[in-house]
C-alpha positions, 0 to 999 in steps of 0.5 A: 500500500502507498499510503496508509488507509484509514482503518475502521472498525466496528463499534461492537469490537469492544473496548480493548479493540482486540480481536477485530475486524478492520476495514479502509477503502481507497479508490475501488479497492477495499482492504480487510484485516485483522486487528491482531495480525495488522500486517496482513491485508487482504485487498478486493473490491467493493462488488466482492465484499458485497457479495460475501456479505450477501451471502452471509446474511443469506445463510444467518451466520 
């Protein structure tokens, strides 16, 4: 990465903020990772995290 993404996180990650789920967008690519590996990114784009989020809900993980 260039330039260092804005991460995010949910507000249900808790106070510590261990153990999360983290996401930053720039451009048409999406970066996830987790919060206690921050050194490995997975890069998509956003029609793929629809996608994957659409078929959790479909199948209420």
């Amino acid at each position: 990465m260039s330039q260092e993404p804005q991460w995010q996180k949910s507000s249900f990650s808790g106070a510590n903020g261990e153990n999360c789920v983290e996401v930053a967008q720039h451009g048409r690519t999406v970066w996830i990772r987790e919060s206690d590996t921050p050194e490995t990114v997975l890069a998509t784009n956003p029609t793929n995290v629809r996608a994957f989020l659409r078929s959790l809900k479909e199948q209420h993980v």
